[in-house]
TIRO-2110 file (N, C-alpha, C; in Angstrom, 1 decimal):
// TIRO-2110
55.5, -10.8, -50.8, N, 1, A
56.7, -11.7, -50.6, CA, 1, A
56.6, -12.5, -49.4, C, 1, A
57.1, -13.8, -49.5, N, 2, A
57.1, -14.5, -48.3, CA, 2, A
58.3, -14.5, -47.0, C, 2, A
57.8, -14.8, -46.2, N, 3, A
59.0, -14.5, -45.0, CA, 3, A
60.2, -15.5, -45.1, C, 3, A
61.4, -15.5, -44.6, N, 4, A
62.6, -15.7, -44.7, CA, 4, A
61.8, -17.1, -44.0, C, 4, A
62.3, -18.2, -44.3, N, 5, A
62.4, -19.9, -43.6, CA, 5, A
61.3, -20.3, -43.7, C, 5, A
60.5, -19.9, -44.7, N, 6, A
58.9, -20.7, -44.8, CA, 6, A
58.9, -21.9, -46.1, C, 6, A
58.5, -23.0, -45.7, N, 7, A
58.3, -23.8, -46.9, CA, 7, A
57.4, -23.3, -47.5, C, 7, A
58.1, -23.2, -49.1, N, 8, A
57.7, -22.6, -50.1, CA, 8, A
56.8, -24.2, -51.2, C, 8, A
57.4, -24.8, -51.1, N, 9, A
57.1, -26.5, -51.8, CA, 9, A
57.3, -28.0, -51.5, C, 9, A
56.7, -29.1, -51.4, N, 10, A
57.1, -30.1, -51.5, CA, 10, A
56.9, -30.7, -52.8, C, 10, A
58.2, -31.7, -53.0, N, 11, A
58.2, -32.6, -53.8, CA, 11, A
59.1, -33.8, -53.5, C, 11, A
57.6, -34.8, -53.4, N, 12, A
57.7, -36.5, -53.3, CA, 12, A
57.5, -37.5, -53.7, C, 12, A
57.8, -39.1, -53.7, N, 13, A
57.5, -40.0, -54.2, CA, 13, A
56.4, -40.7, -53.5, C, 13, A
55.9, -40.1, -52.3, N, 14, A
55.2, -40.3, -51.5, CA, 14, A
53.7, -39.7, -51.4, C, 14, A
52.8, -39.3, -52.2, N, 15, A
52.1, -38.7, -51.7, CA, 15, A
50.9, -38.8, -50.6, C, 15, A
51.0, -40.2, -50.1, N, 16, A
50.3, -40.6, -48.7, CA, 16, A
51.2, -39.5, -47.2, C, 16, A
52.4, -39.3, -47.6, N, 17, A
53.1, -38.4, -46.1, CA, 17, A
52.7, -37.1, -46.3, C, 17, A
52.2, -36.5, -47.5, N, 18, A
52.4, -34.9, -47.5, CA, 18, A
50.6, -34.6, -47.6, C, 18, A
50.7, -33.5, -46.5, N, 19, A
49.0, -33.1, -46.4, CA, 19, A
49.6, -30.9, -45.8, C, 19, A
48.3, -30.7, -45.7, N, 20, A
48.5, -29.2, -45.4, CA, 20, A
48.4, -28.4, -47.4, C, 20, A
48.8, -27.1, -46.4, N, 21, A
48.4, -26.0, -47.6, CA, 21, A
49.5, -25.5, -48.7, C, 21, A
50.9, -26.4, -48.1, N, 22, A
51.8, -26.1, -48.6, CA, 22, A
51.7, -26.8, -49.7, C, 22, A
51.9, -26.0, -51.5, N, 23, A
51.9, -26.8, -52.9, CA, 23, A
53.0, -27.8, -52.9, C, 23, A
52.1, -28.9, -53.5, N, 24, A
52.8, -30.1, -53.3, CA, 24, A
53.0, -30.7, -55.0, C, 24, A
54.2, -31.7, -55.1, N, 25, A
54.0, -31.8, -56.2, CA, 25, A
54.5, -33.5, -56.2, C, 25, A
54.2, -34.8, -57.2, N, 26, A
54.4, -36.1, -56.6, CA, 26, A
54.8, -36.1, -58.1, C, 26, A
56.7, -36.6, -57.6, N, 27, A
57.1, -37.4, -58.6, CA, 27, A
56.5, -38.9, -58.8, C, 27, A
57.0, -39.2, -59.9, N, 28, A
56.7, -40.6, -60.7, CA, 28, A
57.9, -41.8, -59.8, C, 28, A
59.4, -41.1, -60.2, N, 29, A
60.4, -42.0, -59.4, CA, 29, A
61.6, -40.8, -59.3, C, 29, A
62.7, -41.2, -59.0, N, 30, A
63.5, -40.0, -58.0, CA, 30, A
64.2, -39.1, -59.3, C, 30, A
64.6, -39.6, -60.4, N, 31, A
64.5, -38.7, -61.6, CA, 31, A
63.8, -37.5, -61.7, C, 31, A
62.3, -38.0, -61.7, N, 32, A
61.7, -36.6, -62.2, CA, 32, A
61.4, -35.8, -60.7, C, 32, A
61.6, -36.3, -59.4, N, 33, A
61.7, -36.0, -57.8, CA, 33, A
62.8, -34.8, -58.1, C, 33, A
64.2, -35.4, -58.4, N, 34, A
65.7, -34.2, -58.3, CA, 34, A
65.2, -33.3, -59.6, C, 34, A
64.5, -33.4, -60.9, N, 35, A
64.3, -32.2, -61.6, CA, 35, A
63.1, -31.3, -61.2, C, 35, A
62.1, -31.5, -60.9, N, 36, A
61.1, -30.8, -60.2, CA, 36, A
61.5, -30.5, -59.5, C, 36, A
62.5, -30.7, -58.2, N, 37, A
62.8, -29.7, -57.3, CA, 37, A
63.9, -28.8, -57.8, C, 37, A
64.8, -29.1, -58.7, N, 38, A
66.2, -28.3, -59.2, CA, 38, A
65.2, -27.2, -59.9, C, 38, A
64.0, -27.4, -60.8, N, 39, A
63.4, -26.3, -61.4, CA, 39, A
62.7, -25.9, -60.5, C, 39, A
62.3, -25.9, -59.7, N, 40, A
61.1, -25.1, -58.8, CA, 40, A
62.3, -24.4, -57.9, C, 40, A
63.2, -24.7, -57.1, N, 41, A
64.4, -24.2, -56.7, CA, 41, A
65.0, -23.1, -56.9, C, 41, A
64.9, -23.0, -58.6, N, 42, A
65.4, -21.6, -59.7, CA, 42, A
64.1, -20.6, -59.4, C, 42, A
63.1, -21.4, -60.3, N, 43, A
62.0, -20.4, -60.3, CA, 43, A
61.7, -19.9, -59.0, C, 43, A
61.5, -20.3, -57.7, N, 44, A
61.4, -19.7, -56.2, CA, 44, A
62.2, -19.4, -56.2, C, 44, A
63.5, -19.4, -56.0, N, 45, A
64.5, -18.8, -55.1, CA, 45, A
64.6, -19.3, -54.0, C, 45, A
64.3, -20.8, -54.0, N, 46, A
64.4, -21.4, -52.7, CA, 46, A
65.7, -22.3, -52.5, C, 46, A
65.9, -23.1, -51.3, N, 47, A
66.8, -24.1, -51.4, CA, 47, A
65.9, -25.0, -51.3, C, 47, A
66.6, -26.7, -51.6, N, 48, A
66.1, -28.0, -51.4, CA, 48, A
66.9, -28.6, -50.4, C, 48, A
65.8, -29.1, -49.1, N, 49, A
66.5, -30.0, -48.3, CA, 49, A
65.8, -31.4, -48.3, C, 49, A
66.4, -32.3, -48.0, N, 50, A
65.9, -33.8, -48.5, CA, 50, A
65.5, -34.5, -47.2, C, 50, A
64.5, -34.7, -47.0, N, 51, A
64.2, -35.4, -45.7, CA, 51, A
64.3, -36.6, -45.3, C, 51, A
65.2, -37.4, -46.8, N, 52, A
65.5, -38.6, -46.9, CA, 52, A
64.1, -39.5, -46.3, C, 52, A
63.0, -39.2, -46.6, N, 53, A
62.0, -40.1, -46.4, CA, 53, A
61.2, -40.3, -48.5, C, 53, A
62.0, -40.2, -48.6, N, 54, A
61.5, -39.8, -50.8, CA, 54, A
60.5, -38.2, -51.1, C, 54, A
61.2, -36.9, -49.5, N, 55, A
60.4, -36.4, -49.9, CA, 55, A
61.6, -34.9, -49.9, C, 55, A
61.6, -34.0, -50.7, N, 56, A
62.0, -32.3, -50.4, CA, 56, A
61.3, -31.6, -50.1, C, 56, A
61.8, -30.4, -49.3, N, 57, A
61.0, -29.4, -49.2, CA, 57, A
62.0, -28.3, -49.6, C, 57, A
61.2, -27.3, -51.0, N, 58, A
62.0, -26.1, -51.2, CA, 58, A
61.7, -25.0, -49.9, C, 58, A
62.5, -24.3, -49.3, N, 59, A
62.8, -23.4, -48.2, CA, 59, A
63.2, -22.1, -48.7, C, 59, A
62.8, -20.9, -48.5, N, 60, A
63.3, -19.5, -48.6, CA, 60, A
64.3, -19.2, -47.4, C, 60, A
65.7, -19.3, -47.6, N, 61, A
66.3, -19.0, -46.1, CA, 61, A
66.4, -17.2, -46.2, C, 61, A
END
């Protein structure tokens, strides 16, 4: 199990900003951005915070 406040995922429109080991996932446009994270969200048990740069990161608080 992972520790309490670790990014668990990104998901962006961006994938020139996101690099590292954390799984990443690149929407098409912000539609399929808000359902990738609402379902990955469920499936982790994480929350989504929006870094308002076209990118989320799911979080385990």
């Amino acid at each position: 199990m992972r520790e309490s406040g670790s990014i668990l995922a990104v998901v962006t429109l961006r994938p020139e900003s996101v690099g590292g080991a954390t799984p990443s996932f690149f929407a098409r446009d912000e539609a399929e951005r808000e359902r990738l994270a609402t379902y990955l969200s469920r499936i982790l048990d994480a929350m989504v915070h929006d870094l308002e740069n076209g990118t989320y990161i799911l979080v385990r608080h």
